[in-house]
N, C-alpha and C positions, 0 to 999 in steps of 0.2 A: 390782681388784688394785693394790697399794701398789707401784711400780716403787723402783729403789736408788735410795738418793743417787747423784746425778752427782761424779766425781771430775776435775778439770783438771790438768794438768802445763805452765808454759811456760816459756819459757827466753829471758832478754835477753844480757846481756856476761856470758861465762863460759867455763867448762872442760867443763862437762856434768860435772862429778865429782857434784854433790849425786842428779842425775836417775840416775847408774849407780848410786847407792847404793840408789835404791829398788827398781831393776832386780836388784842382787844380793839382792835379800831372796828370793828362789825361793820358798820352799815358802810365806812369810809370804804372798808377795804372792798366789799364788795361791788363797788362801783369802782375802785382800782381794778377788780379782776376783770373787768372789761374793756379795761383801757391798755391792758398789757399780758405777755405770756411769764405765766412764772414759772419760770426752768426750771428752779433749784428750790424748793425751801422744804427741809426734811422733817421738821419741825409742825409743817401744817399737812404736808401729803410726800406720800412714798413716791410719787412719780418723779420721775430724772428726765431732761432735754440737754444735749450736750451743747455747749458754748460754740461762740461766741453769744456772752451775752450783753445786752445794751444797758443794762446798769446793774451792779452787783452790791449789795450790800453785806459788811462782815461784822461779824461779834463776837468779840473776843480777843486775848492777847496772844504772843508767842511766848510759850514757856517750852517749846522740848525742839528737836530737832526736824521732827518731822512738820509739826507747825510752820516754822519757815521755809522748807522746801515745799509743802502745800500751800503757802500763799502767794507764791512768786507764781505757779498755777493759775493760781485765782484771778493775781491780775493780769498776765499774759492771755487769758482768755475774758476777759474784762472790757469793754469800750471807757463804760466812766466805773469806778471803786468809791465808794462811799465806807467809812468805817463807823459804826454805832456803839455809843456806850463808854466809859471809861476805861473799859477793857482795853478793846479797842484803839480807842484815841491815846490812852496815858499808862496802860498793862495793866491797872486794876489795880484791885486790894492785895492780888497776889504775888502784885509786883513788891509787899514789904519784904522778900525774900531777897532783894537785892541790894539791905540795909544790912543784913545777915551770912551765914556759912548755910548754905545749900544743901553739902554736903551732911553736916550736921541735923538739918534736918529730916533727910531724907534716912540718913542711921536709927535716930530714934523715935521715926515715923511707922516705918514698913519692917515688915519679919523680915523682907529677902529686897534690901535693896540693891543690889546687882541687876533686878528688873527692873527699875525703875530708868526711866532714859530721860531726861529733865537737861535742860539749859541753868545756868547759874541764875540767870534773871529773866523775869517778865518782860516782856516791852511793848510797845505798840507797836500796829501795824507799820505804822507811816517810817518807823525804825528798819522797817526790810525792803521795801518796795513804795512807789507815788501811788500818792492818795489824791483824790479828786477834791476829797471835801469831810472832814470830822464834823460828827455832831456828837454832842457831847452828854452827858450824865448816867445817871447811876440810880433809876433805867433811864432812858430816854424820854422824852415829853413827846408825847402821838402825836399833837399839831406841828410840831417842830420837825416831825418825819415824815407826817406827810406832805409839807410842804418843800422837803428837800426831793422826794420822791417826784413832785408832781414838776417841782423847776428843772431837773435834771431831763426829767421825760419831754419836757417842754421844752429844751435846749439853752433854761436862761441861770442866771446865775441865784440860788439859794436867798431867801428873804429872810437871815438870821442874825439878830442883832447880837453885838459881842460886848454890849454893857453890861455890867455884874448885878448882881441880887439885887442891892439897893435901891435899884433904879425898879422895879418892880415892887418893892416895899410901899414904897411911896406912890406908887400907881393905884395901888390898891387901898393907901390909907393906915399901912398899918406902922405901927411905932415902933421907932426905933428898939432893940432892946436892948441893947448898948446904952444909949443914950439915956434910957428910961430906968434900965436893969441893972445896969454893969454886967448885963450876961458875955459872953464871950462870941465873935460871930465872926464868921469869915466871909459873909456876904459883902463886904466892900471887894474884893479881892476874886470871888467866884462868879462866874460867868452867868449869866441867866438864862430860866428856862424851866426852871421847876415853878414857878408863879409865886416865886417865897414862901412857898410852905412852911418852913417850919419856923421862919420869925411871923408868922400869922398865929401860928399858937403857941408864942411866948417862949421857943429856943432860939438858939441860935445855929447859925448856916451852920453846917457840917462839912460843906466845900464839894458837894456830891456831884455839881455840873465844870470841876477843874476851873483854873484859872480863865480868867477874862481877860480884854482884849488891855488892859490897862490896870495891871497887878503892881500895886506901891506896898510891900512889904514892909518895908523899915517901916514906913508910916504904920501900919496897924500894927506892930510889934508891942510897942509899947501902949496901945489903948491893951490888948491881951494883960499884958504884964499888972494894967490898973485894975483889969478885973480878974486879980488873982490868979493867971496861970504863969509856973515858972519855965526855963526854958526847955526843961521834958516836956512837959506838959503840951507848950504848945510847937513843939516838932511832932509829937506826939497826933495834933489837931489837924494839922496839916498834912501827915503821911497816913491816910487812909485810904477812899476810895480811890484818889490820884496824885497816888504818892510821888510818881518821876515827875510828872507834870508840875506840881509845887515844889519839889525838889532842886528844879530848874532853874528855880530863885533862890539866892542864900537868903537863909531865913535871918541872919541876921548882920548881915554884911549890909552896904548901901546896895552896891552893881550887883546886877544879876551875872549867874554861872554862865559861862560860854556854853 
């Protein structure tokens, strides 16, 4: 008899928001629990199956040293690695610590920083070890994981479009807010997958699901500038949930950073 793939769940610096989104899939997941063994996920049950496992998925960044020695782990006993979340894929929001002194903060954070064992920055996974395949946001969008879940498990390649916000705005119908607002939006520029949430009720992108497959910076530079943000501001807009990932791009140079 053919047993399931093994499935993995683990988790390094993060929120757990990625690992509850797959927990809220209810009715999905349960019909996944029958289509696969879940080795790992400590998050839904205490029970441990040791590796090799046939797909792993991770959340979270590396921020200290043990991180990284635990992830080369992970995928050394990994067939496919899957990373979730901007943690994940781009080091998170905690990664704004590698715009900064570390050190510094780690003094006038903790009573006894001596205990403290932290790396100077954040980074993604895909920064220590190969990754099979990034899915990206901040959390992640259910259908977009279980659709990587279910291709992965199926042996084929991921059905995830890597065109930005906009293209979603318009699917939906909704107007521009740039165009209509002068609000400020980074949906030309962020990858889709949140179903444009927040230009549906009248904000603008946040940048939550990282850059997309086709980021023209200079170009929105100066629509930002006409709707009133100056160049704090919108570095500011951009170094949040995927701060290296945006970073990646000079924000105001023409070429992108090597």
């Amino acid at each position: 008899m053919v047993e399931n793939p093994t499935l993995a769940v683990f988790k390094l610096a993060s929120c757990d928001g990625c690992q509850l989104t797959l927990l809220d899939c209810e009715d999905e997941l349960l019909a996944l629990a029958g289509k696969v063994r879940i080795a790992h996920f400590l998050e839904a049950s205490s029970a441990v199956l040791p590796g090799p496992y046939d797909l792993t998925l991770v959340e979270g960044s590396i921020t200290t040293p043990a991180d990284a020695e635990r992830i080369r782990a992970i995928r050394a006993a990994s067939r496919h690695l899957v990373t979730i979340g901007a943690c994940a894929t781009a080091g998170g929001i905690q990664a704004l610590r590698n715009f900064a002194d570390v050190e510094e903060f780690r003094r006038t954070v903790y009573a006894l920083p001596d205990y403290i064992d932290t790396l100077a920055t954040s980074t993604p996974v895909s920064a220590h070890v190969d990754v099979d395949f990034e899915l990206r946001g901040c959390p992640i969008d259910r259908r977009q994981l279980l659709e990587v879940i279910t291709a992965f498990l199926a042996d084929r390649k991921p059905d995830i479009a890597n065109h930005s916000v906009c293209f979603e705005c318009k699917r939906r119908g909704t107007v521009c807010v740039t165009v209509a607002h002068g609000t400020p939006c980074l949906g030309p520029v962020t990858h889709a997958g949140c179903g444009a949430l927040c230009p549906a009720y009248g904000r603008g992108c946040y940048g939550c699901f990282g850059p997309s497959g086709s980021v023209n910076l200079p170009a929105l530079i100066p629509l930002l500038r006409r709707d009133g943000l100056d160049e704090r501001d919108t570095e500011r807009l951009l170094r949040t949930f995927n701060a290296v990932a945006f970073d990646a791009f000079d924000t105001f140079d023409e070429e992108p950073r090597p």
